[in-house]
N, C-alpha and C positions, 0 to 999 in steps of 0.2 A: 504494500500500500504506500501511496505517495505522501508527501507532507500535508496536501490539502486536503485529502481526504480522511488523515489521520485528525486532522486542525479541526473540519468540520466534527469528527467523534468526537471529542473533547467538546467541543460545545454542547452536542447533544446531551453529553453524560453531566453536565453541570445543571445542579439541581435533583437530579435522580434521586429515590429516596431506595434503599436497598436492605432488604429484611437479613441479617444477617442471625441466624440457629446455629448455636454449637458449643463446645466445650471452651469456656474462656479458661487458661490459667494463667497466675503470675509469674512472666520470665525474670528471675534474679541473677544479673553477673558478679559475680567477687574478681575484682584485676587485681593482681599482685605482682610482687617478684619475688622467684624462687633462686635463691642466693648459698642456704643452707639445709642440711640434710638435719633432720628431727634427733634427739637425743635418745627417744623413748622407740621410735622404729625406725626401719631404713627408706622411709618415705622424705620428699621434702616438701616444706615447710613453705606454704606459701604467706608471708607478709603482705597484708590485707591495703592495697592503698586507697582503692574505694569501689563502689558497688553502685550497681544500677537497676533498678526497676521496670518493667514496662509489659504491654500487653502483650502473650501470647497466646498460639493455639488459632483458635475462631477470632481472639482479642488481637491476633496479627491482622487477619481477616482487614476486622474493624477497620485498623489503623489505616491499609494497605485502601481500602476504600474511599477512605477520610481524604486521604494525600492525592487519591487519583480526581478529584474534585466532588463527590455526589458525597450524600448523606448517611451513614450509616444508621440504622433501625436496629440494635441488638436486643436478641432474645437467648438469655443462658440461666444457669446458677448460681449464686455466690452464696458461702459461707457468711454467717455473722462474725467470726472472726476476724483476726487483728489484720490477714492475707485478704480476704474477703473486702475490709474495708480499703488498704489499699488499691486493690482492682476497681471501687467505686472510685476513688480519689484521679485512678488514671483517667479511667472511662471519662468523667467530667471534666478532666483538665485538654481530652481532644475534643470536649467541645460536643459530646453529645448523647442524647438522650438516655436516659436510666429509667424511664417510662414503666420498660418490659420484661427490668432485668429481676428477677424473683431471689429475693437473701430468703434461706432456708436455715431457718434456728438450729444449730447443731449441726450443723454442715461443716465439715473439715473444708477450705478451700485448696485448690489440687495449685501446686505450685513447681518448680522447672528450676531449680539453681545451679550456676554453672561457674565454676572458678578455672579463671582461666590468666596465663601468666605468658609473658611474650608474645602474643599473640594466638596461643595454642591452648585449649582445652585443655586439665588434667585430671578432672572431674566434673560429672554430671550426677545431680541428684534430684533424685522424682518424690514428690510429697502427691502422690493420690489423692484426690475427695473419696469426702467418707459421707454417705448419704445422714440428714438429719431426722429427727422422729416425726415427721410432721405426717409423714403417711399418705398424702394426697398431692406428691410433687410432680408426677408425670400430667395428673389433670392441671394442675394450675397453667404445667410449659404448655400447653395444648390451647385453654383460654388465649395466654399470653401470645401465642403468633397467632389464634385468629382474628385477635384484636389488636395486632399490628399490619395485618395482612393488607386492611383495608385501605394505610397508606402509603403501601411498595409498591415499586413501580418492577422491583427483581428479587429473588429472593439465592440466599446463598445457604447451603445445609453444609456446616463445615465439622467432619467428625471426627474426633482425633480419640477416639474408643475411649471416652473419659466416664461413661456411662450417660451423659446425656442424650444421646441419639440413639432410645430405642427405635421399634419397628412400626411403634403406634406414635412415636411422635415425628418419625421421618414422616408415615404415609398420612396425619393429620396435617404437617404443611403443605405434601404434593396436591391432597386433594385442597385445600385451600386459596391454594395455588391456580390449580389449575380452575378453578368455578371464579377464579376474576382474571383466568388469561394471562397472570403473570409467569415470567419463565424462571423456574429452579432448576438454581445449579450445582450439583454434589461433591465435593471432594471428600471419597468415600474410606472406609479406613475397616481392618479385617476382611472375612469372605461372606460371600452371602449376599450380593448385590440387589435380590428379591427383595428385601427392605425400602431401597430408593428406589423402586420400580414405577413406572410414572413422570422421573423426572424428565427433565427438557433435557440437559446435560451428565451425565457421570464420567468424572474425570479422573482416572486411577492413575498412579506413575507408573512407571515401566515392571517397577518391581512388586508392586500392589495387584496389577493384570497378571504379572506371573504368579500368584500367590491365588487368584479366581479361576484363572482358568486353568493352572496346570502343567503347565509350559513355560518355555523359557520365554523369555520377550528383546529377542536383541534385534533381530535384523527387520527389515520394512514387512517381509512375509507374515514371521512370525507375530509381530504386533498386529498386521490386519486378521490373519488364525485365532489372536486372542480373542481382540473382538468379537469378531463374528461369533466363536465361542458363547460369549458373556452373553452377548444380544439375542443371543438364540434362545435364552434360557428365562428374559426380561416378556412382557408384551404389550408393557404401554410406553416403555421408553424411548425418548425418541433420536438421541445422540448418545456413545459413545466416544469417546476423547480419550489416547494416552500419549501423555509426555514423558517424553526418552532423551531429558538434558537436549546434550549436544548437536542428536539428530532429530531435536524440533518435535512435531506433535503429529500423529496418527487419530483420523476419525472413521470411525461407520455409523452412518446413516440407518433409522427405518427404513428407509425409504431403498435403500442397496447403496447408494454414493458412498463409496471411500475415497479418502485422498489424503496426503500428508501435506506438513506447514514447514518448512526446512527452516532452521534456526542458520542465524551467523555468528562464526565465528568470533569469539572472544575470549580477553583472561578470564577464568573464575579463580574466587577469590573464598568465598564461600558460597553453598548452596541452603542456606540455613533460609526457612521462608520464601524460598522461590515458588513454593505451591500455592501457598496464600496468595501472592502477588498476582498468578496465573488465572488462580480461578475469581480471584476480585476484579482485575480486568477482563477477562471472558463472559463474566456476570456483566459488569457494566457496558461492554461494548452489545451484547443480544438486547440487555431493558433498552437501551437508547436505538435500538431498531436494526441493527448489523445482522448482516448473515453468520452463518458458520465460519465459514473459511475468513474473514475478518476481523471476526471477534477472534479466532485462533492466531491469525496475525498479530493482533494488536498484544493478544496475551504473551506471546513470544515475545515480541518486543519489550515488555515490562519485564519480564522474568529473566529476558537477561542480562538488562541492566541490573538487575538486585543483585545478582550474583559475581556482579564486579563489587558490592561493599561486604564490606566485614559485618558480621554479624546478623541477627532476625534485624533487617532493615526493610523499609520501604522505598516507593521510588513517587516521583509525584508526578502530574501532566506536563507538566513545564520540562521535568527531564528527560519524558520518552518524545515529546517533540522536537526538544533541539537533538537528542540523538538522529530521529530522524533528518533533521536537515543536515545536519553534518555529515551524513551520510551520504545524501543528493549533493551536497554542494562538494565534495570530497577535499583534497590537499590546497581546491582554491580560493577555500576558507576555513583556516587552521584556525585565523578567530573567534569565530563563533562558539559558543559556549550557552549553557547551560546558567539557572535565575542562582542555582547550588555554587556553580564554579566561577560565577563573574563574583557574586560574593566573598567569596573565599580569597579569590584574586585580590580582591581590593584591601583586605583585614591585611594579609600578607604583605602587601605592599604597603602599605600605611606601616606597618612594624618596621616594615626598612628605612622610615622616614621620609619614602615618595610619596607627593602629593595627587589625590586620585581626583581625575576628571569626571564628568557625565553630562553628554546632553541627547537630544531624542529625537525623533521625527519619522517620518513616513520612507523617506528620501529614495521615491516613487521612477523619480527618473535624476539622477544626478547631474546637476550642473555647475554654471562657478559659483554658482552662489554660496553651492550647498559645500564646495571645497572649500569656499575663501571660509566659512562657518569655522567647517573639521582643524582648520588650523588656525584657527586662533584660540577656539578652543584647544589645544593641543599645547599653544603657547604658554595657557593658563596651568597647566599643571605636566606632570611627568607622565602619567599614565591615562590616556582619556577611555573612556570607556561609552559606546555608543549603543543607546537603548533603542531598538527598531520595532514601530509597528507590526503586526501581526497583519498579514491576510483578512482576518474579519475583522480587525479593529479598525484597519483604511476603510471597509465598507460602512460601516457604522459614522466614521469622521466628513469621510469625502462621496458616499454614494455605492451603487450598485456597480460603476462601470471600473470603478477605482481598487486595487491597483494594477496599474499596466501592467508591471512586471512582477511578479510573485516574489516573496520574502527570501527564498532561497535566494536569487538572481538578485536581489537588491544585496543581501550578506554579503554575495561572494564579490559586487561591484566596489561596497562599502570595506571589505576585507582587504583589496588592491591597493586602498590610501594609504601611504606611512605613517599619517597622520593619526588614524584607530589602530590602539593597541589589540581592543577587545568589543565584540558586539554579541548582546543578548535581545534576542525579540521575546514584546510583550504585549499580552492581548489585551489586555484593560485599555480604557479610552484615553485613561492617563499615566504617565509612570509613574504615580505616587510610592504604591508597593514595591517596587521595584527598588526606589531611589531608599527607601528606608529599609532594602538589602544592604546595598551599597554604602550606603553613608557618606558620598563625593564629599570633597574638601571644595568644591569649587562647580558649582553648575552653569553652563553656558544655553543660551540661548538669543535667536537673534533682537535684534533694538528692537524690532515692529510690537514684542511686546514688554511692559513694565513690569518691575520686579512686586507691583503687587498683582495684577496679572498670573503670576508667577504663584502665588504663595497657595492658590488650591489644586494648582496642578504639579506637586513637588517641592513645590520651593519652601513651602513650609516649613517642611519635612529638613530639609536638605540648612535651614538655618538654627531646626532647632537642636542639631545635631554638630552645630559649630561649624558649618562650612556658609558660603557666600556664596551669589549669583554673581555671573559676570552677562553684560548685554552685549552679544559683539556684534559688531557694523555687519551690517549689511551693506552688498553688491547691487548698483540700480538694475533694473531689467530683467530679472532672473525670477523667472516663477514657474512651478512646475504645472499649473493647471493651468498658466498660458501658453506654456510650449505644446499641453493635448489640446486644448483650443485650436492653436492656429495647425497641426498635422491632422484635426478633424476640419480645418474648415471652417469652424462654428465663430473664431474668433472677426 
């Protein structure tokens, strides 16, 4: 899939509201350094320098939804316990609803801790949930997604065999599901796939399908063998999906269609939560209207970016787009970057004692104007950094017919100047968000407007963070909707 077709997804998937069912537990990291070997056994000692928190399981799920832009709807467990309230504390701190989430008095909350030193694991430890007395917890999960049902627009069954996904509360969300037409999607866990029978998608990894149907699952043959397997044995399902890393994703269709999604090549760094990732954008790319094989795309593309960071990480829209365009626009824009990496750039740079630039625009068709701009911004500081409209953000500013040239081709024209260090495109109408990644020491924009002009689109932002506006001159005669003018005609 191309940039603008990817660009248009992302729109669609803003706003999505996404039922997400499954086992949350609390992921815990202890980082240390292991320096000396223990007195008491011949183990070492890891020196605790700090520890991290955060949602796993179905709670990656969440996250991994949250960051792709749509709304997560969670429906799980939690313990009254001290783990329990934690997992509220995180839940609410991305910002979203606790509506549906059921605290079960006496509930052991099931927790995930991992200590880990140089960058390597040396221990994992599992705290299981331990059910509460309450007696009546499968009915309330049942209540609880039919009375979430009503405002998803997709739903995600994420099972990580923690005990919350028996076989009455998978086939109470399918059939709820399916009586308001939204599409569930399974990433299933054990054998026995008769459970999520019904759903829209079930998405096993390589080693999950070998573990259903029997068989090995390595080569293209064998994964389509699995399937058809699996599906033979289903009869209201109507996708399955298996992901095999490196070589991308394998489907069969109801309907007979198979076909595979070939991944590309890349570091992996770790593989920790690439499943989560896959099936949160597979989920979001079908609610926003995508076919199979697109939503398979698009899930690829997220997954494997995740698995360039360390650790259960997520990825967000802003980064599986600029992946994409860097990819279209290839080595003849090594500037382009990412909303994650122009940030970063800039902290970095600012520590060196370089002064970081930012200014913004469409710059739809380049001319002197827009160079005499680029450099004088440029002069204002050491490092300038250039914010580019988006493809649908020029529609929204300049019209339906606008932009001439697509954000790629404006990157890789804007990446040719000596004068940009670095360009991130963004979709919002204005860079405000952006500019308070960043933090410029120094924001340039031309005379035509005033620095309070300035101050709701950026500039605000950008003075109350100790940097300054610069207005630079403007070039007479240079306008980019008079140069389409006069090559349409019109003018």
């Amino acid at each position: 899939m191309d940039i603008a077709e990817l660009s248009e997804l992302f729109d669609r998937v803003k706003g999505l509201k996404v039922l997400c069912v499954g086992d949350i537990v609390l992921d815990q990291f202890i980082y240390g350094d292991t320096n000396r070997v223990s007195r008491e056994a011949p183990v070492p000692v890891l020196e605790e320098k700090r520890r991290e928190r955060m949602l796993g399981a179905a709670g990656n799920v969440v996250r991994n939804v949250r960051a792709l832009g749509a709304t997560p709807v969670p429906v799980a467990l939690v313990g009254n316990d001290a783990e329990g309230q934690a997992l509220l504390e995180l839940i609410k701190a991305e910002g979203v609803s606790r509506d549906h989430l059921i605290v079960e008095a006496g509930r052991r909350t099931a927790m995930k801790t991992r200590f880990v030193s140089g960058g390597h694991q040396m221990l994992c430890v599992d705290r299981d949930p331990r059910p509460g007395g309450e007696g009546d917890t499968e009915a309330r999960l049942i209540t609880a997604i039919e009375a979430a049902v009503g405002e998803a627009d997709v739903a995600i069954l994420s099972d990580y065999g923690r005990g919350l996904v028996s076989r009455e509360v998978s086939q109470a969300l399918i059939k709820a599901c399916r009586n308001k037409d939204i599409p569930v999607c399974v990433d299933p866990r054990g054998r026995d796939y008769s459970r999520y029978d019904g759903a829209t998608v079930i998405k096993p990894n390589a080693l999950e399908l070998s573990e259903e149907c029997g068989h090995t699952v390595s080569t293209d043959d064998e994964a389509l063998d699995g399937l058809a397997c699996v599906m033979a044995r289903l009869e209201r399902t109507e996708n399955l999906i298996v992901t095999r890393s490196s070589l991308g994703m394998t489907a069969q269709c109801r309907d007979g269609s198979r076909f595979h999604v070939r991944s590309r090549p890349r570091p992996v760094y770790d593989v920790s939560g690439a499943g989560d990732t896959a099936i949160s954008m597979l989920s979001l790319a079908l609610g926003a209207g995508s076919s199979l094989e697109t939503a398979m795309r698009a899930a690829d593309l997220a997954a494997g970016l995740v698995v360039t960071k360390v650790g259960t990480a997520t990825v967000t829209a802003d980064e599986v787009l600029a992946e994409e365009r860097m990819r279209e626009s290839g080595e003849a824009s090594a500037k382009l970057r990412s909303r994650e990496s122009v940030a970063e750039a800039a902290a970095r740079w600012k520590a060196m004692g370089l002064k970081v630039g930012f200014t913004n625009g469409c710059f739809d068709l380049i001319h002197p104007g827009h160079v005499s701009l680029l450099k004088q911004a440029r002069a204002e500081c050491d490092r300038l950094i250039v914010g580019l409209n988006s493809d649908s953000s020029v529609r929204r500013l300049k019209g339906p017919e606008r932009p001439v040239n697509n954000e790629v081709s404006r990157a890789i024209v804007l990446g040719s100047l000596e004068s940009v260090d670095q360009i991130v495109v963004f979709d919002e109408d204005t860079p405000t968000e952006l500019i308070e990644a960043i933090k410029p020491d120094v924001y340039v924009k031309g005379a035509d407007y005033t620095v309070d002009q300035l101050k709701p689109l950026g500039g605000e932002a950008v003075l109350r963070h100790g940097g300054r506006i610069h207005l630079a001159k403007l070039e007479d005669g240079h306008s980019t909707t008079a140069i389409i003018r006069r090559s349409r005609g019109t003018d």
